[in-house]
C-alpha positions in Angstrom: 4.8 -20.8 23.7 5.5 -20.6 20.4 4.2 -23.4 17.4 6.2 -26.3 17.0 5.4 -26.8 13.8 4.9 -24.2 10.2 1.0 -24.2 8.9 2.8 -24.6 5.5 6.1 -24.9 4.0 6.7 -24.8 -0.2 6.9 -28.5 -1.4 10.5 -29.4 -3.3 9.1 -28.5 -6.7 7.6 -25.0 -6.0 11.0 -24.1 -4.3 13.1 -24.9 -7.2 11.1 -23.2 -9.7 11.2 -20.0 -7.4 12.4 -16.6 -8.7 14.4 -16.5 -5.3 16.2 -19.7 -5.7 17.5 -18.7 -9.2 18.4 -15.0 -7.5 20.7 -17.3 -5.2 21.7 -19.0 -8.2 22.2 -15.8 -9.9 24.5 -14.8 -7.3 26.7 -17.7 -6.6 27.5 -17.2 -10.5 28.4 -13.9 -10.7 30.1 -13.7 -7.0 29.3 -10.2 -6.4 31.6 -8.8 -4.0 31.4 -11.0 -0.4 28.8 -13.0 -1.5 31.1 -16.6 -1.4 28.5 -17.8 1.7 25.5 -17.4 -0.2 23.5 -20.7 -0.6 20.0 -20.5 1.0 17.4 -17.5 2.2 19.2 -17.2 5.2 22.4 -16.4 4.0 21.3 -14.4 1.3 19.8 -11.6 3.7 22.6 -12.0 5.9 25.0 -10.9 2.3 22.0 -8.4 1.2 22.5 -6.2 4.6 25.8 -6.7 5.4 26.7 -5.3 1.6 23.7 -3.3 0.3 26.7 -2.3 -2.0 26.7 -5.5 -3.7 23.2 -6.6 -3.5 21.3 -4.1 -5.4 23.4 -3.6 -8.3 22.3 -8.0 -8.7 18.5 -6.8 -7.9 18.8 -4.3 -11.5 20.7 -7.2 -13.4 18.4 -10.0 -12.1 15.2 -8.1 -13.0 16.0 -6.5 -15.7 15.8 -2.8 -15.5 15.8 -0.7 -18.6 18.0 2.3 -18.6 20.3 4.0 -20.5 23.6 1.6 -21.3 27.1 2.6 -21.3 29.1 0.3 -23.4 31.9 -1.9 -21.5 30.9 -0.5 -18.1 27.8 -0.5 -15.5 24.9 2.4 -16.2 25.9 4.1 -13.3 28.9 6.3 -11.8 28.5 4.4 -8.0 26.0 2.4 -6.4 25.4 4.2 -3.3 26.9 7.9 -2.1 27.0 8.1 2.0 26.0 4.3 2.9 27.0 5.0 6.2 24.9 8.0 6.3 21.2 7.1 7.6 19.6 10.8 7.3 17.2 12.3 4.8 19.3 12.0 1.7 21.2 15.2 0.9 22.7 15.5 -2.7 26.5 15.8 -2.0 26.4 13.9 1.4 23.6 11.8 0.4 22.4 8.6 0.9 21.9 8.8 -2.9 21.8 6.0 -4.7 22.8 4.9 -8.4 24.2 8.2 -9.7 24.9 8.9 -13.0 21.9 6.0 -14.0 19.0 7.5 -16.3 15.9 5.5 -16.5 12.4 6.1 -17.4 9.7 4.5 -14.7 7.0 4.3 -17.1 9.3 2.9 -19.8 9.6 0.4 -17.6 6.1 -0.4 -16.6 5.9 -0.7 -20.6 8.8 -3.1 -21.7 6.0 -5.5 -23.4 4.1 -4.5 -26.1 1.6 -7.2 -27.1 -1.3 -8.5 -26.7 -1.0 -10.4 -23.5 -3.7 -9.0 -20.8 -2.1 -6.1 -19.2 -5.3 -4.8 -16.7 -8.7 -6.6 -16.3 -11.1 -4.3 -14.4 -13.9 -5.4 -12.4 -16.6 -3.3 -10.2 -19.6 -4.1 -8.5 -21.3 -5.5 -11.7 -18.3 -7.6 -12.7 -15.8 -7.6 -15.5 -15.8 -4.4 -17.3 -12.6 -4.3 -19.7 -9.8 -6.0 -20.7 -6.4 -4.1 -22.0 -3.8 -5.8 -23.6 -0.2 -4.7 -23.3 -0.2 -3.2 -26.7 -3.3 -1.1 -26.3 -1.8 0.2 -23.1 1.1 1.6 -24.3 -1.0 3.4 -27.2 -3.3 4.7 -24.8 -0.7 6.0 -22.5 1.2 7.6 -25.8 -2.2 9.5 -26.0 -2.5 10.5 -22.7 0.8 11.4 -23.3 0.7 13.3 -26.1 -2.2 15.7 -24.7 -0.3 16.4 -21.2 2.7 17.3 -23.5 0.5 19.8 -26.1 -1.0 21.2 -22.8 2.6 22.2 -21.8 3.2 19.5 -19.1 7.1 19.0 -18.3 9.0 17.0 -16.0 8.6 18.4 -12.7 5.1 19.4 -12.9 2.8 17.8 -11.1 -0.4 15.9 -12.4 -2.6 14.5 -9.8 -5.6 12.0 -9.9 -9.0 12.0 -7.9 -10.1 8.7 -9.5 -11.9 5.0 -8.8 -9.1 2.1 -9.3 -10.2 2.3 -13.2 -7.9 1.2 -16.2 -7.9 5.3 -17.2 -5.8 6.1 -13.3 -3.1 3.5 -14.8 -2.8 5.5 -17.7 -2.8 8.9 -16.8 0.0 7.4 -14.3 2.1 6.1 -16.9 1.7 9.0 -19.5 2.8 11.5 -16.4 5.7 9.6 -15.4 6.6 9.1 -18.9 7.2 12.8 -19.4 8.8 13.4 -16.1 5.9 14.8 -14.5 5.3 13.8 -11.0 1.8 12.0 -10.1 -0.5 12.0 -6.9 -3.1 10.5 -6.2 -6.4 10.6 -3.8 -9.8 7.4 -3.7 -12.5 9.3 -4.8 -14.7 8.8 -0.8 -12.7 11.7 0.3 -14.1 14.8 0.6 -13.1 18.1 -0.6 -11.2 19.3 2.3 -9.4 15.9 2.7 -8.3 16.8 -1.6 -7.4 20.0 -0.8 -5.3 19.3 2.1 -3.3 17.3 0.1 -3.5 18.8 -3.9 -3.3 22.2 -2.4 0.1 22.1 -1.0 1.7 20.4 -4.0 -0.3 22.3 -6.8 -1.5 20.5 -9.7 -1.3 21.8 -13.2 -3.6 19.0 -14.4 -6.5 17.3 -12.5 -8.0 14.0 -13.8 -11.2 12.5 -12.0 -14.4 10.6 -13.2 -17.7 12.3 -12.5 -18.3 9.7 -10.0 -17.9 6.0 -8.5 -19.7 3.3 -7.4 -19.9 1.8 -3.7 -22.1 -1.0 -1.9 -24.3 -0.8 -4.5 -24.7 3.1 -4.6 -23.9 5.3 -7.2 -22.2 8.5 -5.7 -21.1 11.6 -7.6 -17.9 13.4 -6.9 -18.0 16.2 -9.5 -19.6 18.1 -6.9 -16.2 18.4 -4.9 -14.4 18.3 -8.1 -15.9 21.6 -8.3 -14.9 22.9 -5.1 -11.4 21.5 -5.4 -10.9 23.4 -8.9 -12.1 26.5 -7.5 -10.0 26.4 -4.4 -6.5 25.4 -5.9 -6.2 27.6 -8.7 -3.2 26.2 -10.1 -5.2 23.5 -11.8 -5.5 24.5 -15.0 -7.1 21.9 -17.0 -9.8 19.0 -15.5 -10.0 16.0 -17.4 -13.4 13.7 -16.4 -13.7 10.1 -17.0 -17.0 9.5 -17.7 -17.7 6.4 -15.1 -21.4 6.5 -13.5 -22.8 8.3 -16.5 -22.3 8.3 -20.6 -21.8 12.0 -21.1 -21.8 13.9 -17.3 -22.6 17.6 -17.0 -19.2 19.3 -16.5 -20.3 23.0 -17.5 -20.5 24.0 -14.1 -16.7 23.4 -13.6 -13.6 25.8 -14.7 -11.4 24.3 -17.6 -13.4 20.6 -17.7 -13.3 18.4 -20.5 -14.5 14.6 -21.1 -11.6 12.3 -21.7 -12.5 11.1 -24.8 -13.3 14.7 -25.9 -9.5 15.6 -24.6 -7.6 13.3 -26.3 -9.7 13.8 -29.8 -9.1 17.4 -29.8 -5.4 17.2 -28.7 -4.8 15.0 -32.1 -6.3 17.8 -33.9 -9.5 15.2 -35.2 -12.1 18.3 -35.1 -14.6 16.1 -33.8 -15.2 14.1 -30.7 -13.8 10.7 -30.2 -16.1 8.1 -30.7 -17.4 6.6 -27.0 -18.9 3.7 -26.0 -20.5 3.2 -22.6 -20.5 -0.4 -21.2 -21.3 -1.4 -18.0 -20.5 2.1 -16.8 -16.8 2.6 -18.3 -16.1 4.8 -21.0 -14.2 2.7 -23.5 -12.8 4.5 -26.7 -12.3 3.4 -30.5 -8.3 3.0 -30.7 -6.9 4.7 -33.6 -3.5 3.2 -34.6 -0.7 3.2 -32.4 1.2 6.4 -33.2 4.8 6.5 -34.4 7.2 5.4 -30.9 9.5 7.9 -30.2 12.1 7.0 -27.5 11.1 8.1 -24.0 13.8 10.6 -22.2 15.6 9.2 -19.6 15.8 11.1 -16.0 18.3 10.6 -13.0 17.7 7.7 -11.0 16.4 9.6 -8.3 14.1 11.6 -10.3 10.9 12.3 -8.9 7.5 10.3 -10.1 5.3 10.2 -6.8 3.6 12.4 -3.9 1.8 10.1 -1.4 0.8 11.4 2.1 0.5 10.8 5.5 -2.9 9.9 7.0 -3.6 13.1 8.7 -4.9 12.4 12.0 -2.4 14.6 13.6 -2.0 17.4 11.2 -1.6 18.6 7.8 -0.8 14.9 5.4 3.1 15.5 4.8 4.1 14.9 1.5 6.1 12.2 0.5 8.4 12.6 -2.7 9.6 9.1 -4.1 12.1 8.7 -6.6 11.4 6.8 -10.1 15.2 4.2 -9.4 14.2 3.8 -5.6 10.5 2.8 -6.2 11.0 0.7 -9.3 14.0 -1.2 -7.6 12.3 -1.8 -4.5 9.1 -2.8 -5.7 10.6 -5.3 -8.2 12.7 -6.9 -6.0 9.7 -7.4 -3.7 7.7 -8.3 -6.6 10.2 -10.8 -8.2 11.7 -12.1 -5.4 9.4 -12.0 -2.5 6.5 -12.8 -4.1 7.7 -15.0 -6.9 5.9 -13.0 -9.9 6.1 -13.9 -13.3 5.1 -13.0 -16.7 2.3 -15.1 -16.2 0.5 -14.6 -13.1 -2.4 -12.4 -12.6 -2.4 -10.6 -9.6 -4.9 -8.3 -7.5 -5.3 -6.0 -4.6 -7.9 -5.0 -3.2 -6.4 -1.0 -3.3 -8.0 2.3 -3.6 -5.8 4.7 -5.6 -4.7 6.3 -2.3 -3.3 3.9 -0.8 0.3 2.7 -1.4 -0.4 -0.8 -2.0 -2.2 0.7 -5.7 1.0 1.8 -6.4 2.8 -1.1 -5.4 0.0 -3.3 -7.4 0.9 -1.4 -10.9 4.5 -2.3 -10.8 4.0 -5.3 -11.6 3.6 -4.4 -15.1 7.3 -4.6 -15.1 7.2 -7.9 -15.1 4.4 -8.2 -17.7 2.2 -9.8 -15.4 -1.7 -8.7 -15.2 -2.6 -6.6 -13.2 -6.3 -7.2 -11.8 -8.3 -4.0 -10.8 -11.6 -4.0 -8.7 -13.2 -1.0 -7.4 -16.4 -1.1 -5.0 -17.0 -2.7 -1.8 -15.1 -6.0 -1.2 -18.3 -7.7 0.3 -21.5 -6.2 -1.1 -21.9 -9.3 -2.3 -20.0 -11.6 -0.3 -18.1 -13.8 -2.7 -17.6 -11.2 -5.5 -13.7 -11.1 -4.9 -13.3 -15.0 -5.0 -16.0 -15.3 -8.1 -13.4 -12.8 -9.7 -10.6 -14.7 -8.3 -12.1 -17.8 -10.1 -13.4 -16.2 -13.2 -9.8 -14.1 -13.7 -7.6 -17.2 -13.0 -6.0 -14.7 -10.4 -2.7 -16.0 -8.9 -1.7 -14.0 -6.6 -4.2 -12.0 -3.9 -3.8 -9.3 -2.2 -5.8 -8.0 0.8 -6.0 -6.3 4.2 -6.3 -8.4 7.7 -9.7 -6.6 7.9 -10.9 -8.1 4.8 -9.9 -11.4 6.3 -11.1 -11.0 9.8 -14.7 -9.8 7.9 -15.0 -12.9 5.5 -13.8 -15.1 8.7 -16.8 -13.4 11.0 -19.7 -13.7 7.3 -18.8 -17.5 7.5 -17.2 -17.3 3.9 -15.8 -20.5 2.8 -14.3 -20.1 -0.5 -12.6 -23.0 -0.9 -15.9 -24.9 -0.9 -17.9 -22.2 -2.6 -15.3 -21.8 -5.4 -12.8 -23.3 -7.9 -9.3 -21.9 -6.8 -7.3 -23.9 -8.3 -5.0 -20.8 -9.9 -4.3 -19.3 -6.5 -1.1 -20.0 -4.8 -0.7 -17.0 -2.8 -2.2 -14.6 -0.7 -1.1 -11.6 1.0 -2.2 -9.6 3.9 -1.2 -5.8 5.0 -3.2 -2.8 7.0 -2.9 -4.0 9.9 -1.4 -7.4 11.5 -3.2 -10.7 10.9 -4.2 -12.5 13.9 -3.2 -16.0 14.3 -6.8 -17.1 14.1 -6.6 -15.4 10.4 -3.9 -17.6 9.4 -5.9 -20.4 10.4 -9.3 -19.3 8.2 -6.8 -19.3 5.4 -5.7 -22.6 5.6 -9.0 -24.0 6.5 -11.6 -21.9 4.5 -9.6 -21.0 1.6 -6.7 -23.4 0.2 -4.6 -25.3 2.3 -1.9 -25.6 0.3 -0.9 -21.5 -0.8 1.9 -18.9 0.5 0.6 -17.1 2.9 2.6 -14.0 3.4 1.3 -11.1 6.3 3.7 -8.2 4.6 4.4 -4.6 6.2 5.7 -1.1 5.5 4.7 2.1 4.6 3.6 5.2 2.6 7.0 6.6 3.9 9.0 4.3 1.6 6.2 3.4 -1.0 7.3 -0.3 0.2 7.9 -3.0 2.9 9.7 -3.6 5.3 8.5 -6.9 6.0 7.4 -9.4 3.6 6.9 -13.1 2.3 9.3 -15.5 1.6 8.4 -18.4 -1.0 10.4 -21.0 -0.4 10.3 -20.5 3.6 8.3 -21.9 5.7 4.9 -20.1 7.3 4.5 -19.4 10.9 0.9 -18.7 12.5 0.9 -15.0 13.1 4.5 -14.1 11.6 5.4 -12.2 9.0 8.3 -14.4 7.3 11.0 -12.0 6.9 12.5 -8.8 7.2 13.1 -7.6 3.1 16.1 -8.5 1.4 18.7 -5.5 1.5 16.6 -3.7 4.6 18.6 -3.4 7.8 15.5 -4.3 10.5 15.9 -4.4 13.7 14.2 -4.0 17.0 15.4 -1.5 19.0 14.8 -0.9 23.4 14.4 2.6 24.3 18.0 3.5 25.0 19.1 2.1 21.4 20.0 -1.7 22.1 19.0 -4.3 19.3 16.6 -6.8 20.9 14.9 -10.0 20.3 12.1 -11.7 21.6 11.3 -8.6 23.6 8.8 -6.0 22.2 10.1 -2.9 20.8 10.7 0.1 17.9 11.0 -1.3 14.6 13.7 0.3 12.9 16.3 0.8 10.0 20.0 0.8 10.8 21.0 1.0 6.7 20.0 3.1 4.2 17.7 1.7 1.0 16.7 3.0 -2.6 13.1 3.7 -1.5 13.4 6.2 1.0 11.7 9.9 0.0 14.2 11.7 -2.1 12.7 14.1 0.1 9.5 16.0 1.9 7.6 18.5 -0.4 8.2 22.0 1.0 10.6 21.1 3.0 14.0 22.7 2.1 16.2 21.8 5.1 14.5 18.2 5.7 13.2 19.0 9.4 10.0 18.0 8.3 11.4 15.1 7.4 14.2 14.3 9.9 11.4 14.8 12.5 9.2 11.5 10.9 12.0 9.4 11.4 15.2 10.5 12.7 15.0 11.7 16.1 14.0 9.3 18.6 17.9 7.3 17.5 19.9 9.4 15.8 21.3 8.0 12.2 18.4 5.1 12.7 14.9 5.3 10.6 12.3 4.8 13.8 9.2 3.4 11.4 6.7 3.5 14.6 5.5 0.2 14.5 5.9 -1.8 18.1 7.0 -4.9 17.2 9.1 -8.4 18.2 11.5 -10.4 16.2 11.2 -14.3 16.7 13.1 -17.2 16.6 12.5 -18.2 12.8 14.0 -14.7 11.8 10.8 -13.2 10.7 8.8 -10.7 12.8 5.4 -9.8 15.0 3.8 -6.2 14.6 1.5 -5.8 17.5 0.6 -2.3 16.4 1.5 0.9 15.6 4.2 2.7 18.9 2.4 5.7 19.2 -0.4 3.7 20.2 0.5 1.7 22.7 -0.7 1.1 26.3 1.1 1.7 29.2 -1.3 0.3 32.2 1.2 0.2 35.5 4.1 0.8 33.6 4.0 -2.5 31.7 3.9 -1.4 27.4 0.9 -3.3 25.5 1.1 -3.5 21.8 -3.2 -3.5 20.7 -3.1 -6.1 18.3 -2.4 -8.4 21.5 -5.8 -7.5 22.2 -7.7 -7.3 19.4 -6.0 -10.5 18.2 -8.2 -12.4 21.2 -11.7 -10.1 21.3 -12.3 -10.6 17.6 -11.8 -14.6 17.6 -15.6 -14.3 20.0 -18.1 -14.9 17.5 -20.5 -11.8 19.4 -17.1 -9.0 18.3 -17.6 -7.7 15.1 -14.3 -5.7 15.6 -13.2 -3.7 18.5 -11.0 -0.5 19.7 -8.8 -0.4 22.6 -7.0 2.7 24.1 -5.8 4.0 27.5 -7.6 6.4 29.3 -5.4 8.1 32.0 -7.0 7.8 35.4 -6.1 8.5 38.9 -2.2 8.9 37.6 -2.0 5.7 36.0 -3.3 4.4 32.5 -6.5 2.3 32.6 -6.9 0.4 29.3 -10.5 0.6 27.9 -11.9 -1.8 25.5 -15.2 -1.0 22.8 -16.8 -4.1 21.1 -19.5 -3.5 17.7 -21.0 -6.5 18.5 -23.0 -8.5 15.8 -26.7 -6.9 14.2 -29.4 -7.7 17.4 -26.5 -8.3 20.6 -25.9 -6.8 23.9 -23.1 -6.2 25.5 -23.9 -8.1 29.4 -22.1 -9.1 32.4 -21.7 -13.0 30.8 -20.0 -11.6 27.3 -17.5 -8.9 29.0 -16.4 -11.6 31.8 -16.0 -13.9 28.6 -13.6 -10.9 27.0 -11.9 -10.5 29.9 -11.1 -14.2 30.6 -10.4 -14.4 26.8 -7.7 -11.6 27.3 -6.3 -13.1 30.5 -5.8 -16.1 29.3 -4.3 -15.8 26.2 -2.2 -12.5 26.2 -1.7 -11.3 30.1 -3.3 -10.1 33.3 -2.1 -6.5 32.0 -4.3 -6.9 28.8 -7.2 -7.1 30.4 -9.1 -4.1 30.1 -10.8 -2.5 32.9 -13.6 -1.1 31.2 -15.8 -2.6 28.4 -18.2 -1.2 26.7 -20.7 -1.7 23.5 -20.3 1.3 20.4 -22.4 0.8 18.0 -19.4 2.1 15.0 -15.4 2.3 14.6 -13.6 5.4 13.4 -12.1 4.6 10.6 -9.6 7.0 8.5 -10.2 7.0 4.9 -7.3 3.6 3.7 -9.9 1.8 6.9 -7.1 2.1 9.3 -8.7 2.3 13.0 -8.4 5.8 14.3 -7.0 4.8 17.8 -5.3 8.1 18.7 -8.5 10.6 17.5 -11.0 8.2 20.0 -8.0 8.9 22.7 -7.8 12.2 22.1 -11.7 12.6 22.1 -12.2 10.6 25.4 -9.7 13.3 27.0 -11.6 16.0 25.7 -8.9 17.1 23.0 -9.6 18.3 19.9 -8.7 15.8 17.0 -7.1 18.0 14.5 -8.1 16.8 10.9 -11.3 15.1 10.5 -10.7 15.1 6.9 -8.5 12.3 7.0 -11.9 10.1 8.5 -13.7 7.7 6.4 -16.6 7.8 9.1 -15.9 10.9 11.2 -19.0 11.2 12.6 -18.1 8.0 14.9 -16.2 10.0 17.3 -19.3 11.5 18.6 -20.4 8.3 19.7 -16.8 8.2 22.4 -18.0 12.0 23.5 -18.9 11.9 27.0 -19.1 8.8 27.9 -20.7 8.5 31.6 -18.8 5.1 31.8 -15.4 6.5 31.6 -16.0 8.8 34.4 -15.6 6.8 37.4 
């Protein structure tokens, strides 16, 4: 039965100050083609799919993107080449969008240049820098500067095996800036997991730091830096910010140099920059700004990033994103999804391989800060919310993990802490169980937006999001995203709702990969997403769309149960196991037995707990009641740790695969892999 009434809805002043209602307002003045109707959230998605034509050309004008004008007449030849053509793009066929338009992503990223606060890192210790907008853009000209001297042109590919430090925004910006492509890996993978990924696009230029810190440890990573330079030799050049230590040995690795050292002796100084070390960051003497020369502008679908697939089931494929696509997309959910402004602060908790980081640093289009935290999000419990206080931090973003953790340590930061700056927190990794929703409202602000948002790697985005001036539903995510065609699809095609189902895209958008790396004729790609419904994106999330228009992930498709024939999304379970205090977390998959599917259930239960008779009947009955009699698993059983892959996604399909006695093909994607052994064998599952 579903609520009767929203956990929160935005009071009449926080609505009319929105960045969404002035978009409508936007709108109904300039009357873009069909949009006549448009006069509240509703209406305005209804417009934004119905004429994607229309809508994103208002998304550009609205927020502001720079690009190279054309007196009298837009900055593009057409919006949109093969609308109707829901494939990966081809470039006379397309979908290609916004040809003719020339833009510079890290132009954009740079549009302010003064001395509001641009990044403010914290670790472990606390705050360790503060970068104003103006000292960004002269460290990126730097950075610049050297990748250009070192022979670096657009196309080439830069990559980064860096902590979330000030220096990975940077060398970002002063790759894209030049047309260079960036990728980037956290530093807790190991060197097989890097070479998986840096080997198959090959990096001229490698940046790292000699090492990072986590739950209170200090742990090098120039060891693998090593083995990484010596197994891809493309890399020609490896530039080390100096993090854990002042001045780190580097001998011992092929064409290494410190950062400050780098950028000293590419300006021709004949002597070494002059370095400070506080707190553990290397932190540099400016010199002044030098002389701005205009940035070149590349075709809107010019390519800036390589992210990856997890790699649980094979080599990571390599996903190439346009600079137009990913700055659109991410300003529009920026701006209008998430009501940014020049003066909010926002954080994630990211690591720099995870698609959220680069979502995070977009928002230095709108000249807001940009909060960065590297380490353990509870090594000390309240760390994030002291920062959250200390920072003044508006906006903060999360995973449902996070929440479900802080939830299960008793954290209570609305009593512990002053959050009076916070009006909105968002949540993505996995879905966020209705009893998350309610910690939030009771044990952190009652009165804040609480937005459960949802995408992907694949399109460096949502698909799913917030929506500030609608109302909040316990366990929903508000809204499909403006100008994306979702839908839920039943296995022979047919759009559905209320009834569980594929997620999927009917329409094309800007952020889809301008393509896969090494994959000339796109079967790679056409294989991710195009050939369960043919000219419809299949994302692989099982999922329901409600009555209030927004949605309900229950997990990822491919991961599904199927006991007696009846399909079983696992966030319906998990969403009831982890509300008992005992369940730390838990793991559900189905074991086939007896030519059926039997779901199995494993628990971590808290330090000092057994799993006995009283607590698994209490599961069960917890399952029954609340989600179904199908649900209810017929096995349960006690573990003492949860496969994890390295972005803390539970590994659901390598413990399947493992309890079957199948190889699981790329451990190097694991944060933890040594968990599986724990699943091997189990006398339990054998009868």
């Amino acid at each position: 039965m579903a609520d009767e009434t929203p956990l929160w809805s935005p009071d009449a002043e926080r609505v009319k100050r929105a960045n969404l209602t002035a978009f409508i307002k936007h709108i109904q003045k300039q009357k873009p083609a069909a949009s006549r109707g448009v006069n509240d959230f509703a209406s305005l998605y209804r417009w934004s799919v119905e004429h994607p034509e229309a809508f994103w050309p208002e998304v550009w004008r609205f927020c502001g993107v720079v690009a190279e004008e054309r007196p009298g007449r837009p900055p593009w030849d057409d919006v949109v080449i093969g609308l109707d053509r829901m494939a990966p793009p081809d470039p006379k066929l397309g979908p290609r969008w916004f040809p003719g338009a020339r833009l510079n992503f890290a132009e954009n990223l740079l549009r302010y240049a003064d001395d509001h606060p641009a990044l403010v890192f914290w670790n472990e210790l606390g705050r360790q820098r503060t970068l104003g907008y103006a000292d960004l853009g002269r460290e990126v000209a730097r950075v610049a500067a050297a990748l250009r001297e070192h022979g670096i042109v657009p196309g080439d590919r830069v990559a980064g095996f860096l902590p979330n430090l000030p220096e990975t925004v940077i060398a970002m910006l002063a790759t894209t800036s030049l047309g260079a492509i960036w990728s980037s890996c956290s530093p807790d993978f190991g060197a097989n997991g890097v070479i998986d990924r840096f080997g198959q696009i090959r990096p001229r230029v490698l940046f790292c730091a000699d090492g990072y810190r986590y739950a209170g440890k200090e742990i090098d990573s120039l060891a693998r830096v090593r083995e990484v330079r010596e197994r891809i030799p493309e890399i020609e050049r490896v530039v080390v910010v100096p993090y854990v230590a002042n001045r780190p040995e580097i001998s011992g690795i092929p064409g290494a140099i410190l950062w400050g050292d780098w950028l000293a002796g590419k300006r021709g100084s004949g002597e070494a920059r002059k370095q400070v070390h506080i707190g553990g960051l290397l932190r540099g003497e400016l010199p002044p700004r030098l002389p701005a020369s205009p940035l070149p502008r590349f075709p809107f679908d010019h390519p800036i990033y390589i992210l990856y697939s997890s790699g649980t089931t094979g080599l990571p494929k390599c996903m190439v994103h346009g600079a137009g696509g990913t700055l659109l997309q991410h300003l529009k959910e920026l701006v209008l999804h998430t009501d940014l402004r020049r003066e909010d602060r926002i954080f994630y908790f990211t690591t720099c391989g995870w698609m959220m980081w680069n979502w995070l640093v977009s928002s230095l289009a709108v000249g807001a800060t940009v909060v960065l935290y590297d380490g353990a999000p509870l090594y000390r419990p309240g760390i994030l919310w002291d920062m959250v206080e200390k920072e003044r931090v508006t906006v903060f973003g999360t995973s449902a993990k996070y929440l479900a953790m802080a939830e299960k340590e008793g954290l209570e930061p609305g009593r512990t802490h002053d959050l009076g700056s916070l009006r909105a927190i968002l949540s993505t990794g996995s879905p966020l169980a209705g009893h998350s929703y309610d910690y939030v409202y009771r044990r952190i602000k009652p009165d804040l937006h609480l937005a459960s948002i949802s995408g992907g790697t694949d399109i460096v985005s949502c698909f799913a999001l917030g929506n500030p001036i609608g109302a909040v539903w316990r366990g929903e995510l508000q809204t499909p995203g403006l100008g994306m065609s979702v839908q839920v699809f039943d296995p022979e095609g047919g759009s559905i709702h209320d009834i569980e189902g594929e997620l999927v895209c009917t329409r094309p958008f800007p952020s889809m990969p301008v393509r896969f790396w090494d994959d000339p004729g796109g079967a790679k790609y056409r294989a991710a997403y195009f050939e369960s419904y043919p000219g419809v994106w299949r994302h692989g999330d099982w999922a329901r769309m409600t009555e209030h228009g927004g949605l309900v992930i229950l997990g990822r498709s491919d991961a599904t149960l199927n006991p007696g024939g009846v399909r079983i999304g696992t966030a319906e379970i998990y969403r009831q196991v982890e509300q008992l205090p005992e369940v730390v977390e838990s793991l559900v998959v189905g074991q086939d037995w007896e030519g059926d599917v039997r779901v199995v259930l494993f628990v971590r239960l808290r330090e000092g707990l057994t799993l006995d008779q009283a607590l698994a009947d209490r599961i069960r009955q917890r399952i029954r009641e609340y989600a179904s009699p199908h649900h209810v698993p017929r096995k349960i059983l006690q573990i003492a740790d949860i496969p994890r892959t390295i972005s803390g996604k539970i590994t659901e399909l390598a413990v399947r695969d493992v309890i079957h006695g199948r190889p699981v093909v790329n451990l190097d994607a694991m944060a933890n892999p040594q968990a599986l052994e724990l699943f091997r064998g189990l006398e339990e599952l054998q009868s």
